[in-house]
C-alpha positions in Angstrom: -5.6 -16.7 3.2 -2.0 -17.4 3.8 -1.7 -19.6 1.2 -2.7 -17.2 -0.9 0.1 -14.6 0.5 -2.8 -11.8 1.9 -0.7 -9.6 4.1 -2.1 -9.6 7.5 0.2 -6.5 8.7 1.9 -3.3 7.1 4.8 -5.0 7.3 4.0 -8.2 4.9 3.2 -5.4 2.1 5.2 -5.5 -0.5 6.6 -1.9 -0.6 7.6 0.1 2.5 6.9 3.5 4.0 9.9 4.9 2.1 8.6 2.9 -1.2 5.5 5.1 -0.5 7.4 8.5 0.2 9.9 8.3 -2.8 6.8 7.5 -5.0 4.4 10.1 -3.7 7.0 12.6 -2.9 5.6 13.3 0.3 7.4 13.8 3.8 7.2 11.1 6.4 4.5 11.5 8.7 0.6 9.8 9.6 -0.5 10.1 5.3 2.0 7.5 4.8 0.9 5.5 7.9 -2.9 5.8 6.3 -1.7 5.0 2.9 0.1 1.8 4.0 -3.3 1.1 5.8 -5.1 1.4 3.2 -3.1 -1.0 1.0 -3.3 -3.7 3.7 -6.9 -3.4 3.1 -7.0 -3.4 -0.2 -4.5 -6.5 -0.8 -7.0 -8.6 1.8 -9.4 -8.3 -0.7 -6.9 -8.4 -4.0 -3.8 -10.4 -2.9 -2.7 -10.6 -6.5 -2.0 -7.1 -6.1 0.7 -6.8 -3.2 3.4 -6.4 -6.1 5.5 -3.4 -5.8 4.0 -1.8 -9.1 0.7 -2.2 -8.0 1.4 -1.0 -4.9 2.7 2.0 -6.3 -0.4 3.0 -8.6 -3.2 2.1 -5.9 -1.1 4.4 -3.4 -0.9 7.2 -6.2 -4.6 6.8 -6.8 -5.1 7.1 -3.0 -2.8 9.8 -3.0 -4.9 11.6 -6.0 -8.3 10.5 -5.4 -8.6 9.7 -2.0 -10.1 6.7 -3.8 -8.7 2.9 -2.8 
């Protein structure tokens, strides 16, 4: 799994709680900490996807949709 660059922690993701703020325009506070949860999740099944762009329309769908 490391070999294949799976983030194990929110803070091998490859966007930050800021990343997720700015994009969202939301205020700091425990949906961000849930969001970046979520995306840890998701990128242990998907790897490929812990790119920044990715990142960005999985945590807007989340946002949106409550969906992952």
């Amino acid at each position: 799994m490391k070999a294949e660059s799976v983030p194990f922690t929110e803070k091998e993701l490859r966007c930050s709680g800021f990343d997720i703020i700015r994009w969202l325009d939301i205020p700091p506070g425990p949906q961000v900490a849930d969001i970046k949860r979520r995306l840890v999740a998701h990128c242990a099944v998907h790897p490929a996807d812990n790119e920044p762009e990715k990142l960005k329309k999985i945590a807007v769908d989340i946002h949106v949709n409550g969906a992952e």
